[in-house]
N, CA, C and O atoms as a CHARMM CRD file, in Angstrom:
* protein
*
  388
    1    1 UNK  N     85.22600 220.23400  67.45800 PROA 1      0.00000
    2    1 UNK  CA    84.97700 218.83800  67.28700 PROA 1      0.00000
    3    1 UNK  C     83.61500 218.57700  66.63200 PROA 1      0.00000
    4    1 UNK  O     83.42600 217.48000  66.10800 PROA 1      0.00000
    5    2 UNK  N     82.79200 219.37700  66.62500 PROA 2      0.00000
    6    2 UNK  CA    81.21200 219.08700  66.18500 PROA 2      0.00000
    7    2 UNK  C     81.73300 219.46300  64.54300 PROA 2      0.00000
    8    2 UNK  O     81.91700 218.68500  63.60700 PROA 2      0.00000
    9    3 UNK  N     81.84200 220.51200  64.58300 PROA 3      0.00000
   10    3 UNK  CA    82.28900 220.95800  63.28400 PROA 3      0.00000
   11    3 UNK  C     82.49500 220.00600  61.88000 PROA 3      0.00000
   12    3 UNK  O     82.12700 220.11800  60.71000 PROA 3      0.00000
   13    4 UNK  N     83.51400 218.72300  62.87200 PROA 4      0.00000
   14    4 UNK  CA    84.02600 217.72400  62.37300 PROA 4      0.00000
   15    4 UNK  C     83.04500 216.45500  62.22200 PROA 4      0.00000
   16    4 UNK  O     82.80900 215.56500  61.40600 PROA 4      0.00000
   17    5 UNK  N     82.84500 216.65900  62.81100 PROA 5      0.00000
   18    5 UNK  CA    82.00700 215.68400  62.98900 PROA 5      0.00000
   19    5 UNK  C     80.83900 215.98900  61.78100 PROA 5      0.00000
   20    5 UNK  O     80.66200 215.24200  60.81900 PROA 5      0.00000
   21    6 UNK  N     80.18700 217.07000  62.00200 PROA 6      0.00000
   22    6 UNK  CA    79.08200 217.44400  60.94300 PROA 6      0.00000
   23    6 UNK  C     79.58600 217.90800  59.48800 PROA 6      0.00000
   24    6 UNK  O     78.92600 218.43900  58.59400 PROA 6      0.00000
   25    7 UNK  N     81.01800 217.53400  59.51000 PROA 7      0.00000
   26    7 UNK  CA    81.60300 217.63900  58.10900 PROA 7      0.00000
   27    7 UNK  C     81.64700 216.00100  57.64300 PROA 7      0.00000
   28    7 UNK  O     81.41600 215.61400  56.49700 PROA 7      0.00000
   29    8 UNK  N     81.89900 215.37200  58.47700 PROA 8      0.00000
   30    8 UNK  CA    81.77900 213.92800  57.65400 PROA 8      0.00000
   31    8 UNK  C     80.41700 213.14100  57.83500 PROA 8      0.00000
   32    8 UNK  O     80.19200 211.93800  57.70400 PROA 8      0.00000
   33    9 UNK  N     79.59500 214.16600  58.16900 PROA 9      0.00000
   34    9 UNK  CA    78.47500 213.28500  58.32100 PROA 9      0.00000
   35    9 UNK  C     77.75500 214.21700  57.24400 PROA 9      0.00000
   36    9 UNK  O     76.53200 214.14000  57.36400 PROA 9      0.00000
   37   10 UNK  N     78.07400 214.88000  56.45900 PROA 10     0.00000
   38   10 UNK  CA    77.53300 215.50500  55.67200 PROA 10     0.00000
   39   10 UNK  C     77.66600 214.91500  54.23300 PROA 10     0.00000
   40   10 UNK  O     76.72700 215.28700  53.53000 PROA 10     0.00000
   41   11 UNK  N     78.45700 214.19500  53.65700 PROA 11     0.00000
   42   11 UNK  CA    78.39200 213.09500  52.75800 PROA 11     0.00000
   43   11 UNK  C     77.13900 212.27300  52.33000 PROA 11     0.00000
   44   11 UNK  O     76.72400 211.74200  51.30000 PROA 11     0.00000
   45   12 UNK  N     76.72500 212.43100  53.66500 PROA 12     0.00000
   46   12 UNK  CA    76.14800 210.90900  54.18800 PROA 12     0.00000
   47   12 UNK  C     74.60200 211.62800  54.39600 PROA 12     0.00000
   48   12 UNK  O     73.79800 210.87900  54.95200 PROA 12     0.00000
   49   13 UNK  N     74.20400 212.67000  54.10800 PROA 13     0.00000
   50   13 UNK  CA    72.68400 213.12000  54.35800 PROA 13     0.00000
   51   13 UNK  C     71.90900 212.34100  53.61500 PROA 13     0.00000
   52   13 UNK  O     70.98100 211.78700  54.20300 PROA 13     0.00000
   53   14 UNK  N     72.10100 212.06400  51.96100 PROA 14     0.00000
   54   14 UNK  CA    71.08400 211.80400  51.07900 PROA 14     0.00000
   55   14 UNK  C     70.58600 210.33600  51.67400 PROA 14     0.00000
   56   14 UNK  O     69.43100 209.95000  51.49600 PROA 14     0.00000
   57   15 UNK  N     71.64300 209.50200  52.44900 PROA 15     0.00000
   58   15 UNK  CA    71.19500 207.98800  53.31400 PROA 15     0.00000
   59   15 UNK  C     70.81700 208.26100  54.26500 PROA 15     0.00000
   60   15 UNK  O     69.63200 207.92900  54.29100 PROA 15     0.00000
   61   16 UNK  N     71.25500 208.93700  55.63500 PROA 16     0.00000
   62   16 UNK  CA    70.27900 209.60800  56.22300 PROA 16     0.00000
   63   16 UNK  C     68.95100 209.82100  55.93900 PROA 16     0.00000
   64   16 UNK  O     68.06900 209.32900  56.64300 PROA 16     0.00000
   65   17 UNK  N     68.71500 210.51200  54.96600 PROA 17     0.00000
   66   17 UNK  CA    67.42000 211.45200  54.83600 PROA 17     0.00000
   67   17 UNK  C     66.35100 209.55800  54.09200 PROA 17     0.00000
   68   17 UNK  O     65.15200 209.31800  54.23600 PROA 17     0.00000
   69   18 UNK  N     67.50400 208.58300  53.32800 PROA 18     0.00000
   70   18 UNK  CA    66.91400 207.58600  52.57000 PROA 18     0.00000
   71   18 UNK  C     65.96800 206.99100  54.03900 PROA 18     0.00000
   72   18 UNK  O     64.76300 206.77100  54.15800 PROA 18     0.00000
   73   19 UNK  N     66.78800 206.89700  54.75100 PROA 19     0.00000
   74   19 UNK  CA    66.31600 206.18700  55.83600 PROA 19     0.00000
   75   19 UNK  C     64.88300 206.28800  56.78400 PROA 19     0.00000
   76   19 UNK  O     63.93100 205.66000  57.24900 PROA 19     0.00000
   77   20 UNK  N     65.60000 207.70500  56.65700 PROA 20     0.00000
   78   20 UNK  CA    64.14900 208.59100  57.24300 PROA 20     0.00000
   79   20 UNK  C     62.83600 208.16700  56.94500 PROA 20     0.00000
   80   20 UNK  O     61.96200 207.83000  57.74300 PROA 20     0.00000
   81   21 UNK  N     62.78400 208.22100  55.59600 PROA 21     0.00000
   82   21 UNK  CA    61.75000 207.60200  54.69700 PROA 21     0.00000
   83   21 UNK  C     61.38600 206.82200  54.96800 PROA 21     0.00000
   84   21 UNK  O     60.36200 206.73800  55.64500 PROA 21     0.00000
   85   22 UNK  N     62.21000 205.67700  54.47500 PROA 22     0.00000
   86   22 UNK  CA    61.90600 203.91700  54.79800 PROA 22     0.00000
   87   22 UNK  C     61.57100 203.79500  56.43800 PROA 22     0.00000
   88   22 UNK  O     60.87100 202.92300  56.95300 PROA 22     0.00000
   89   23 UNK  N     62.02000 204.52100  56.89000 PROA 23     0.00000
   90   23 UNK  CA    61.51000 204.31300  58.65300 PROA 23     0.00000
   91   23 UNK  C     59.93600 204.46300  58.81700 PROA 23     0.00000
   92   23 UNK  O     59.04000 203.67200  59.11100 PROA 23     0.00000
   93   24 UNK  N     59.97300 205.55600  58.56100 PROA 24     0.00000
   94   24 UNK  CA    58.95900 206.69800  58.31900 PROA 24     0.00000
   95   24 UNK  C     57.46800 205.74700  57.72900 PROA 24     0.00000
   96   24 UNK  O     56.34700 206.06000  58.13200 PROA 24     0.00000
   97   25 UNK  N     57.68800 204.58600  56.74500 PROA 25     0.00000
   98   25 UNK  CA    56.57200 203.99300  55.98600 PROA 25     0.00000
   99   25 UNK  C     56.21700 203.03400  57.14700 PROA 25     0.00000
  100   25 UNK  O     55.06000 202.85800  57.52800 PROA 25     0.00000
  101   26 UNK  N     57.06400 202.56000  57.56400 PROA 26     0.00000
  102   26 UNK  CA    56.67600 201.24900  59.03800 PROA 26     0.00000
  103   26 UNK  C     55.90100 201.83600  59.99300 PROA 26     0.00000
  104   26 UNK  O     54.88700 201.35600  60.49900 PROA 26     0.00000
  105   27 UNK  N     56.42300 202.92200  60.23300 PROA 27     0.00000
  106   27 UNK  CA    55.60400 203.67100  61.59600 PROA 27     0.00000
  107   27 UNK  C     54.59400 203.89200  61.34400 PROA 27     0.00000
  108   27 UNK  O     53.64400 203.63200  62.08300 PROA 27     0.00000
  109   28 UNK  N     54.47500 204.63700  59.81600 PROA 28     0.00000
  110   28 UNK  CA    52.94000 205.50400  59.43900 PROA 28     0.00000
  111   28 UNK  C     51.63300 204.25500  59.87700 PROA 28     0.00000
  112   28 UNK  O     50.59400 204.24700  60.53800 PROA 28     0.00000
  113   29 UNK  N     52.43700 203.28500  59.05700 PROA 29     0.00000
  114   29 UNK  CA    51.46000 201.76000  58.23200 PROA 29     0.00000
  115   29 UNK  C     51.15700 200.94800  59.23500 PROA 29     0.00000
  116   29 UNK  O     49.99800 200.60800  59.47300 PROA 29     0.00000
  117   30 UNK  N     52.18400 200.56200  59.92000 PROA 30     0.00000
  118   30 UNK  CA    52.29700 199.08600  61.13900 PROA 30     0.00000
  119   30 UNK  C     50.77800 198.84800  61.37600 PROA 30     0.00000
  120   30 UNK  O     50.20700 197.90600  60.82700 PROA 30     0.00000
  121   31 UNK  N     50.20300 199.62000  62.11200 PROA 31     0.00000
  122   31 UNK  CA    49.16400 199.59300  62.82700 PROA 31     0.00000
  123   31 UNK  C     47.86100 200.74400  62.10800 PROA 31     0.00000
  124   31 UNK  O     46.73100 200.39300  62.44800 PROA 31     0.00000
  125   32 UNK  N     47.88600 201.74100  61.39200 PROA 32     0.00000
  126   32 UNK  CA    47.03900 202.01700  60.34100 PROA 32     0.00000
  127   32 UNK  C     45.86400 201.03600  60.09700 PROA 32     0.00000
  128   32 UNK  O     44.68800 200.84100  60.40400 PROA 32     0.00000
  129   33 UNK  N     47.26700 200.34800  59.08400 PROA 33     0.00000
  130   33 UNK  CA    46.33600 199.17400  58.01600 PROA 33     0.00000
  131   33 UNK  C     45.47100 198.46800  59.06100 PROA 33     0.00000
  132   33 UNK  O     44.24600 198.40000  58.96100 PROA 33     0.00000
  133   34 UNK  N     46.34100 197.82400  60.30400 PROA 34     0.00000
  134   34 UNK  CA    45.22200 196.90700  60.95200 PROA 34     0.00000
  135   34 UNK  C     44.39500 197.31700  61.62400 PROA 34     0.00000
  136   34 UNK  O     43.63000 196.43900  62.02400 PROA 34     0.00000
  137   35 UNK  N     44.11100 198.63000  62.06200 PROA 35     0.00000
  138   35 UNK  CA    43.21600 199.17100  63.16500 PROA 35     0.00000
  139   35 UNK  C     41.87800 199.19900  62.08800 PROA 35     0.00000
  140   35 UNK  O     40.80200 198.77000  62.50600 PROA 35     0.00000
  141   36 UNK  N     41.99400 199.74200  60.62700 PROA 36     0.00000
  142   36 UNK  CA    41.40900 200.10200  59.63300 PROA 36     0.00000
  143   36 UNK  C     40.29900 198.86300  59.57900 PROA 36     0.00000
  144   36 UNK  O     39.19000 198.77400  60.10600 PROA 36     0.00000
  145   37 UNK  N     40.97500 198.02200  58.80400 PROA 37     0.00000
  146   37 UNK  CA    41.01300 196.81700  58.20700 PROA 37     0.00000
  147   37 UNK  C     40.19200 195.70200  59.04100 PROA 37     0.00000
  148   37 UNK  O     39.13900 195.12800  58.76200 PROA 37     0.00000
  149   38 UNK  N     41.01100 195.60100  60.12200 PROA 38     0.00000
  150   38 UNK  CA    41.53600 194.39000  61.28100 PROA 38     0.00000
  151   38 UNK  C     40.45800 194.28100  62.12200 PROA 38     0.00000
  152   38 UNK  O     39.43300 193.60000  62.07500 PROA 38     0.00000
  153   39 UNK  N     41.11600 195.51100  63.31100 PROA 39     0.00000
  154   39 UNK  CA    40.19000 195.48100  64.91300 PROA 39     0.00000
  155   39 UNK  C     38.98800 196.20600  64.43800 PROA 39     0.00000
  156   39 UNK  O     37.90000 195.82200  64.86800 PROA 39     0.00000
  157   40 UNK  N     39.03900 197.30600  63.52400 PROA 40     0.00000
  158   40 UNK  CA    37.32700 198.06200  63.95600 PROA 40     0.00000
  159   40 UNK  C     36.52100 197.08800  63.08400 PROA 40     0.00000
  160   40 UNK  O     35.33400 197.13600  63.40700 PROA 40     0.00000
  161   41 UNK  N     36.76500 196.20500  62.07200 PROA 41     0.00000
  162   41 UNK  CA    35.20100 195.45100  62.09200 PROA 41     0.00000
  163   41 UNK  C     35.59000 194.45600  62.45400 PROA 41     0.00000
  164   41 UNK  O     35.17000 193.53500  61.75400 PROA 41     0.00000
  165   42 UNK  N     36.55600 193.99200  63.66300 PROA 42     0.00000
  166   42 UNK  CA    36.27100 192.65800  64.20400 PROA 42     0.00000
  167   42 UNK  C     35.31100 193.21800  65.91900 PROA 42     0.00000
  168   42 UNK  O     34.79800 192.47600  66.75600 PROA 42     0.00000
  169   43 UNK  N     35.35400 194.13500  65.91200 PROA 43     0.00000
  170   43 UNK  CA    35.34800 195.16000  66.85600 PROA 43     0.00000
  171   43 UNK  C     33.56300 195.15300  66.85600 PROA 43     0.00000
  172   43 UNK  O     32.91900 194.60500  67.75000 PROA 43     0.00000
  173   44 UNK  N     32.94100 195.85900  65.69200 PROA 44     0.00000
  174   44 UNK  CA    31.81600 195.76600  65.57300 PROA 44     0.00000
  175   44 UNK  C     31.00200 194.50800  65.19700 PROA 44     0.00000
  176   44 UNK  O     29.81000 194.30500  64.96900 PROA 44     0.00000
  177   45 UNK  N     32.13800 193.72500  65.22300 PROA 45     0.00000
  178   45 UNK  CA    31.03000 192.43400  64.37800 PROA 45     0.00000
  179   45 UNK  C     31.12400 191.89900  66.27500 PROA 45     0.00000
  180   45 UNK  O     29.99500 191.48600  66.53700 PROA 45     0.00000
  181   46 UNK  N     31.60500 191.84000  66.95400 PROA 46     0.00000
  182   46 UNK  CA    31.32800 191.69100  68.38400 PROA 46     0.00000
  183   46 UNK  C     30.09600 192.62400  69.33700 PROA 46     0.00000
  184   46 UNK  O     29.12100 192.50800  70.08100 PROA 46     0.00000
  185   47 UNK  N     31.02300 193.62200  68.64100 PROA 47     0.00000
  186   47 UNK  CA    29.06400 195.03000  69.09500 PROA 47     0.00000
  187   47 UNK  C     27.91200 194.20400  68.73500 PROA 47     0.00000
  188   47 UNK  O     27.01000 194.20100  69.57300 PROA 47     0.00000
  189   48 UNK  N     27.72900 193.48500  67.65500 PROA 48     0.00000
  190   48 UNK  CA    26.57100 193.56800  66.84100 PROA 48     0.00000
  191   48 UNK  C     26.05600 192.09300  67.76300 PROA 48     0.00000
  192   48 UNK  O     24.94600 192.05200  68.29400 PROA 48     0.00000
  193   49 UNK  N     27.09500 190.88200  67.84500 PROA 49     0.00000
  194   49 UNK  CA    26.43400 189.75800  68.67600 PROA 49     0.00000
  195   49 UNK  C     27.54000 189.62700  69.92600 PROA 49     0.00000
  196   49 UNK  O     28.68400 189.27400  69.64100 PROA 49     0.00000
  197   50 UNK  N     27.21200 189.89400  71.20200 PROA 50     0.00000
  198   50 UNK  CA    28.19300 189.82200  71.93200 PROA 50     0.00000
  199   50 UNK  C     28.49200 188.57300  72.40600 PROA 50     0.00000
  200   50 UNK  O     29.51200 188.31600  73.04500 PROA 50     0.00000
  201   51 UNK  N     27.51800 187.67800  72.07400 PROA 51     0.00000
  202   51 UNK  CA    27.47500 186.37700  72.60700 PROA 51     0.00000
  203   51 UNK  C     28.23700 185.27000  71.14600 PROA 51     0.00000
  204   51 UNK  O     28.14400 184.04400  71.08100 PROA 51     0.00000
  205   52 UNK  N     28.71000 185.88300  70.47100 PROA 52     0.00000
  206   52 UNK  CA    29.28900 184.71600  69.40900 PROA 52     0.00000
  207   52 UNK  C     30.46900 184.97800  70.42100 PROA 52     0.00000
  208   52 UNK  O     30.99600 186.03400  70.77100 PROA 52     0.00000
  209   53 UNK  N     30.74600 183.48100  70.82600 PROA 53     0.00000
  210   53 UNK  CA    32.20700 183.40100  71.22300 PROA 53     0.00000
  211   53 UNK  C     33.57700 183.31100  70.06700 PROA 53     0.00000
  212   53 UNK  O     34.71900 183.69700  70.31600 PROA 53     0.00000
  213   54 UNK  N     33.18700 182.80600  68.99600 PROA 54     0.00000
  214   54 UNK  CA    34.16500 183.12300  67.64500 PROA 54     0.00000
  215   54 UNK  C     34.55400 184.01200  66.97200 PROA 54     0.00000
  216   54 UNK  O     35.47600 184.00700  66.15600 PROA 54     0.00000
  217   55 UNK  N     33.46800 185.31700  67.45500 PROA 55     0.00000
  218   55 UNK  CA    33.87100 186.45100  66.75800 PROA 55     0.00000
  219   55 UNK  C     34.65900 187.07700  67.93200 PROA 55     0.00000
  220   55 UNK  O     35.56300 187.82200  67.55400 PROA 55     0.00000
  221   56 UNK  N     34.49700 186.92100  69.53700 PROA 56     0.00000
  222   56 UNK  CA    35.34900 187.27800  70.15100 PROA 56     0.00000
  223   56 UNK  C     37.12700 186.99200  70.59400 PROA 56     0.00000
  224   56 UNK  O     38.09500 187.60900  71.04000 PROA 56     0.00000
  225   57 UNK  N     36.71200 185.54100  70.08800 PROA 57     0.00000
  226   57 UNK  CA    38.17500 184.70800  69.51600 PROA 57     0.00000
  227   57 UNK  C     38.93700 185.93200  68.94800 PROA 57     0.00000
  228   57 UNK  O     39.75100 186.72900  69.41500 PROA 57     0.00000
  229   58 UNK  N     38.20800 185.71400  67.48600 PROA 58     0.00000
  230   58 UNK  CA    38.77600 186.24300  66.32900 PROA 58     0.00000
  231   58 UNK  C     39.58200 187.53400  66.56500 PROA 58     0.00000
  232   58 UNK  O     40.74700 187.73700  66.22400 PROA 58     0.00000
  233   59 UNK  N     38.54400 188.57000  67.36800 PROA 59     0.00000
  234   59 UNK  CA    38.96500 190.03100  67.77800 PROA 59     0.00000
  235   59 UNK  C     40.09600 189.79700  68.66000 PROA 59     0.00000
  236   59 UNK  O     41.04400 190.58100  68.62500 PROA 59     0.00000
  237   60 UNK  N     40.09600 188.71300  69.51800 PROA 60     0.00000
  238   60 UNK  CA    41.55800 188.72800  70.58900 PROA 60     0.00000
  239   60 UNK  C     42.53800 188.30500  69.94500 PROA 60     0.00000
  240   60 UNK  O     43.62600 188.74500  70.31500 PROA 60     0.00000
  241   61 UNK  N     42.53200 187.39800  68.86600 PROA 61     0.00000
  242   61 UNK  CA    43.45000 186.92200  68.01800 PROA 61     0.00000
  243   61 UNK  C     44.13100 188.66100  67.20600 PROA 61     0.00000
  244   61 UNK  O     45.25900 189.14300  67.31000 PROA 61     0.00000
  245   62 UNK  N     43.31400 189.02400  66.70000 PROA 62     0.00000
  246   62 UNK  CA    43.60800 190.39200  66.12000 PROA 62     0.00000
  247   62 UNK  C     44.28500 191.56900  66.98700 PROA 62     0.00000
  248   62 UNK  O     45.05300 192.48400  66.68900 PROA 62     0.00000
  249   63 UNK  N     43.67800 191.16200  68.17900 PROA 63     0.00000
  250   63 UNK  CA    44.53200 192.38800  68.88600 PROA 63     0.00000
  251   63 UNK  C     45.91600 191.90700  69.44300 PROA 63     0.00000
  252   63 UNK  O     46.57000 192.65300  70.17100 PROA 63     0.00000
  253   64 UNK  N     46.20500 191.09300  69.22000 PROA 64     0.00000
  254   64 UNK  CA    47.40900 190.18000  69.70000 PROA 64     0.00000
  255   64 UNK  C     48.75800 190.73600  68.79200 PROA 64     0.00000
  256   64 UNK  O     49.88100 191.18300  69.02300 PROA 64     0.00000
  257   65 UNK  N     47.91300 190.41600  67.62400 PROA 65     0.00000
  258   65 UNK  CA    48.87700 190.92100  66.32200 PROA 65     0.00000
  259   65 UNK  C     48.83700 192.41000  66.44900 PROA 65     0.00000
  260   65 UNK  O     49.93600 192.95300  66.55800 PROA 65     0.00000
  261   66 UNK  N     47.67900 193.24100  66.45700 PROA 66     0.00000
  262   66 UNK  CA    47.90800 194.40200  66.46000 PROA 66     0.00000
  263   66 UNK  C     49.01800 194.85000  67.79100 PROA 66     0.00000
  264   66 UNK  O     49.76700 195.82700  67.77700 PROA 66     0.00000
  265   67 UNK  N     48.91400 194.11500  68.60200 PROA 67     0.00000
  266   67 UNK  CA    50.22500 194.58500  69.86800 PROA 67     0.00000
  267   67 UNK  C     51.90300 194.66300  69.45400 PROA 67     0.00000
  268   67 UNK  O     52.83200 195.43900  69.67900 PROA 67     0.00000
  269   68 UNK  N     51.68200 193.25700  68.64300 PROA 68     0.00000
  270   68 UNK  CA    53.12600 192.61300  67.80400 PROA 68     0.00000
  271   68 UNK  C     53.13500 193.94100  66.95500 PROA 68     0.00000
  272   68 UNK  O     54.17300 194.55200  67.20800 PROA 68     0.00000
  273   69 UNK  N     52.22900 194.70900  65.89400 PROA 69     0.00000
  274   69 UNK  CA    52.50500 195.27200  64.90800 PROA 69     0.00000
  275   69 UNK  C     53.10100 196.97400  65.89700 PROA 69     0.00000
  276   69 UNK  O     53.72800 197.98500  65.57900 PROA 69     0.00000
  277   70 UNK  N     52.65700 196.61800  66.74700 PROA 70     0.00000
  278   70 UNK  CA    52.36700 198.35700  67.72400 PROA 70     0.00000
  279   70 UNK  C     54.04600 198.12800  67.76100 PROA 70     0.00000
  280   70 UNK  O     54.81200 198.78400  67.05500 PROA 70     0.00000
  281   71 UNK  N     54.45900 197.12400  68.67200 PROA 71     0.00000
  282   71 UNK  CA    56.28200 196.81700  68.98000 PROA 71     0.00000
  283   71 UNK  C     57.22400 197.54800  67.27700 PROA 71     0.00000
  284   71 UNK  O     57.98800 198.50300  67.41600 PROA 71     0.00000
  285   72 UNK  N     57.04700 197.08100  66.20500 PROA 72     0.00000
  286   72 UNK  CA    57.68800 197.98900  64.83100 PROA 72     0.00000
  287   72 UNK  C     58.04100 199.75600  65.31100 PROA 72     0.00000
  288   72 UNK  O     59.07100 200.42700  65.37000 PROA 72     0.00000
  289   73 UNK  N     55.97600 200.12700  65.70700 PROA 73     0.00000
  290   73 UNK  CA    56.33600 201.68500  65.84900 PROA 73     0.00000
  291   73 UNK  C     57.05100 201.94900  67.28400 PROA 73     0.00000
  292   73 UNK  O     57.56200 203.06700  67.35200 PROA 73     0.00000
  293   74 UNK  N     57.18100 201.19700  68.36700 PROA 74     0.00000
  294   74 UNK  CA    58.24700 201.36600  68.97300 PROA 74     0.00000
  295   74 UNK  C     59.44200 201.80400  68.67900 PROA 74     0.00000
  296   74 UNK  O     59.88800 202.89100  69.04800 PROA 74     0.00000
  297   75 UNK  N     60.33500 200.55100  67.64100 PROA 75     0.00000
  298   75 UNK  CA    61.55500 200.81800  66.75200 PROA 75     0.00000
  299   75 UNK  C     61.88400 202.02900  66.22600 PROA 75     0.00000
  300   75 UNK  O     62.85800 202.76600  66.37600 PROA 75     0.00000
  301   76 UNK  N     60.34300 202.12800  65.22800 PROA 76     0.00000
  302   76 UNK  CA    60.78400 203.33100  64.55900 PROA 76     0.00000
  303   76 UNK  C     60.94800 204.82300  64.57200 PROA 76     0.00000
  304   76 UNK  O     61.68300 205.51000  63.86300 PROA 76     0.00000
  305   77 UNK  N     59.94900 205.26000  65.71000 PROA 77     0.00000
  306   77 UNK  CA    59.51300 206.47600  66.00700 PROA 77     0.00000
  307   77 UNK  C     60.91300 207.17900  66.72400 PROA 77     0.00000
  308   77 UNK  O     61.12100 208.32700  66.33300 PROA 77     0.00000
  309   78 UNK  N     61.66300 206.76700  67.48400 PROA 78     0.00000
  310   78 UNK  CA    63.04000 206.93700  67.88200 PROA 78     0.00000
  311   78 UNK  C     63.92700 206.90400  67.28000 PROA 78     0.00000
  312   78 UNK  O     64.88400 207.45900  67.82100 PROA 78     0.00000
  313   79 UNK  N     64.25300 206.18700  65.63700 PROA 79     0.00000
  314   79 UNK  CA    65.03600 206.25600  64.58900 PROA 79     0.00000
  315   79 UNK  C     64.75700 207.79000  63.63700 PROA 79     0.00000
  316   79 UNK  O     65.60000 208.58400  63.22100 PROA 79     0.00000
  317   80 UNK  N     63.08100 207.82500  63.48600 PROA 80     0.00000
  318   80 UNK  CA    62.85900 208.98800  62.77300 PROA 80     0.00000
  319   80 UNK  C     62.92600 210.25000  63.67900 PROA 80     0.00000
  320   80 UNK  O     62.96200 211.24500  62.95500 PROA 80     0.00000
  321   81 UNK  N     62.95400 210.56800  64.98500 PROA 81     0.00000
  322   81 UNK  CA    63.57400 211.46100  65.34800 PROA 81     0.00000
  323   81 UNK  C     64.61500 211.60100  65.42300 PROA 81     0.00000
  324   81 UNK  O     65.02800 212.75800  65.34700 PROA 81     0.00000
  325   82 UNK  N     65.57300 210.49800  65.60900 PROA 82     0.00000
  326   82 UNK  CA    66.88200 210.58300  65.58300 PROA 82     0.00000
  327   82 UNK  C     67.33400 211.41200  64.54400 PROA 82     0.00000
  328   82 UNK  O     67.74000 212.56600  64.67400 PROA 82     0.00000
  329   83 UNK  N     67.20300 210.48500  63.06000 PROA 83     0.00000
  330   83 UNK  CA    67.21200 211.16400  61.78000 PROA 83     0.00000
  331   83 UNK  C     67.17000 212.47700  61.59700 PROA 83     0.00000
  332   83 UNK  O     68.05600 213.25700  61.24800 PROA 83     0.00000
  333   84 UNK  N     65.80900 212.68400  61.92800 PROA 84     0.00000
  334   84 UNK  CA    65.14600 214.38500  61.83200 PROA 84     0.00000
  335   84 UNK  C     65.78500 214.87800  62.07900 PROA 84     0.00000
  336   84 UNK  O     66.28000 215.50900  61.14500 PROA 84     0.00000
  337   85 UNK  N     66.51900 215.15600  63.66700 PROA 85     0.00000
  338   85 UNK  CA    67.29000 215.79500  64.33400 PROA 85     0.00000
  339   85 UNK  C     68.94600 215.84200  63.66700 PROA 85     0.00000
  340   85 UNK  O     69.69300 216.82100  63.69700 PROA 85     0.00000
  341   86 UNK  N     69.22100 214.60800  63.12600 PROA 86     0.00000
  342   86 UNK  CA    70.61500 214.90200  62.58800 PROA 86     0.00000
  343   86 UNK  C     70.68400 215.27400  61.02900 PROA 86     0.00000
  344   86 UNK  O     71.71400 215.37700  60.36300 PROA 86     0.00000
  345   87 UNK  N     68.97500 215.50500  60.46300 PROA 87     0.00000
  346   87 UNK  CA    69.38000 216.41700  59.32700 PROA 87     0.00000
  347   87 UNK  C     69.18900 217.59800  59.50400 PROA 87     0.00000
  348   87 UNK  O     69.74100 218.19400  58.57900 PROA 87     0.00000
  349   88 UNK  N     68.59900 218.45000  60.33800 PROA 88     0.00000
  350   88 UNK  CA    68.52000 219.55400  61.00100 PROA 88     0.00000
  351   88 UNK  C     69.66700 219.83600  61.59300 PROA 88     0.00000
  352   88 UNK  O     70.01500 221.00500  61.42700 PROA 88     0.00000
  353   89 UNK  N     70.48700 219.08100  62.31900 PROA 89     0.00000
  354   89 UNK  CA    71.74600 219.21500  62.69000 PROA 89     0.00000
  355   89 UNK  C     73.16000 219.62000  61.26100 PROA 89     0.00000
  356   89 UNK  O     73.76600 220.68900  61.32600 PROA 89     0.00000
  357   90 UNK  N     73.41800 218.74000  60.27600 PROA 90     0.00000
  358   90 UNK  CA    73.86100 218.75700  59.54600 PROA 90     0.00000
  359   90 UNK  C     73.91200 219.63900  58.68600 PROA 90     0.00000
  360   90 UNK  O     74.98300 220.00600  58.20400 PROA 90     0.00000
  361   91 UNK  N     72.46300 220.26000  58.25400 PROA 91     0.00000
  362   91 UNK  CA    72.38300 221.22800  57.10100 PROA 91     0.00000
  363   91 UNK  C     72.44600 222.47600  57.95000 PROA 91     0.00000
  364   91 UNK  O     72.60800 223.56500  57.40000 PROA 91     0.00000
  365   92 UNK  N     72.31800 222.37200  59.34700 PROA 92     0.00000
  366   92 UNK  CA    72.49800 223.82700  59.79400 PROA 92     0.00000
  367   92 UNK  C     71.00000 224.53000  59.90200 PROA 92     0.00000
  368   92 UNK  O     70.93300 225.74900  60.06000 PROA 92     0.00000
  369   93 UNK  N     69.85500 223.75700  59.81600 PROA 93     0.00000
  370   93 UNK  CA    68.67700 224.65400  59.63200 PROA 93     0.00000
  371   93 UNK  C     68.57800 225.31500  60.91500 PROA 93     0.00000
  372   93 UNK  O     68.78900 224.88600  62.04900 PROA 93     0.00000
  373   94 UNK  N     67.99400 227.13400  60.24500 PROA 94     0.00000
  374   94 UNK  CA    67.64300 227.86000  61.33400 PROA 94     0.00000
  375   94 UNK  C     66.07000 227.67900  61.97000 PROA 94     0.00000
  376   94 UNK  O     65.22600 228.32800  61.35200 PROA 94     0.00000
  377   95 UNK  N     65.60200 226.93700  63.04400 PROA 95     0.00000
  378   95 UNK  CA    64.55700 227.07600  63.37600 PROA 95     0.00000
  379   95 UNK  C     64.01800 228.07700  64.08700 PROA 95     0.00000
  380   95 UNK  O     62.83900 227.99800  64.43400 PROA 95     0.00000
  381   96 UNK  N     64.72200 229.06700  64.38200 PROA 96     0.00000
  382   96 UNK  CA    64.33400 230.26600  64.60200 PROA 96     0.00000
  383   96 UNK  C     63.42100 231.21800  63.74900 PROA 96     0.00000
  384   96 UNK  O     62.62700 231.99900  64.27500 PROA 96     0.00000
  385   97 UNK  N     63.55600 231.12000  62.68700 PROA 97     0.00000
  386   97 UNK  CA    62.39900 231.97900  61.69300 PROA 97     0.00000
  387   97 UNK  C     61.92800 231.47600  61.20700 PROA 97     0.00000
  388   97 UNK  O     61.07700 231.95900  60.46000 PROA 97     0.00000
C-alpha cells in the first residue's frame, strides 16, 4: 500500500518540493525582517531614554506585531517538515550514508 501511494505521489514532487520553497520564504523572513529592522532599534532607542513614554509605546506596539508575525512561523515550520519528510519519503533517499 505505501508503494502506492508513493507512486502517485511521485508525479507530484516538483509541487511538493514548489511549496517547500514558498513555505520556506515566510518562515525564514516573518520575523527576521522585524527583529532586524523593528524591535532592536525600537529596543535601544528605549535603552538610550527609558523615561520617553513614546518610545516605549512605540516598542510595545512593535512587539505586538512581531507576536502576529511569530503566529506565520507557527504555520509554516510544520508544513516544511512535512514537505521535507515526504520528499525524502518519495525519492527514496538513503540517509544512512
Amino acid at each position: 500500500m505505501l508503494e502506492e501511494a508513493r507512486a502517485a505521489l511521485l508525479p507530484f514532487y516538483l509541487c511538493i518540493k514548489a511549496l517547500h520553497v514558498l513555505v520556506a520564504m515566510p518562515w525564514a523572513f516573518s520575523t527576521a525582517v522585524a527583529w532586524s529592522f523593528y524591535l532592536k532599534p525600537a529596543f535601544r532607542r528605549v535603552a538610550r531614554d527609558p523615561s520617553d513614554a513614546e518610545a516605549r509605546a512605540q516598542r510595545d506596539r512593535y512587539m505586538e506585531l512581531f507576536d502576529r508575525r511569530a503566529a506565520i512561523e507557527h504555520v509554516c515550520f510544520p508544513i516544511l517538515v512535512a514537505t521535507a519528510l515526504l520528499m525524502i519519503w518519495i525519492k527514496e533517499f538513503d540517509l544512512r550514508a
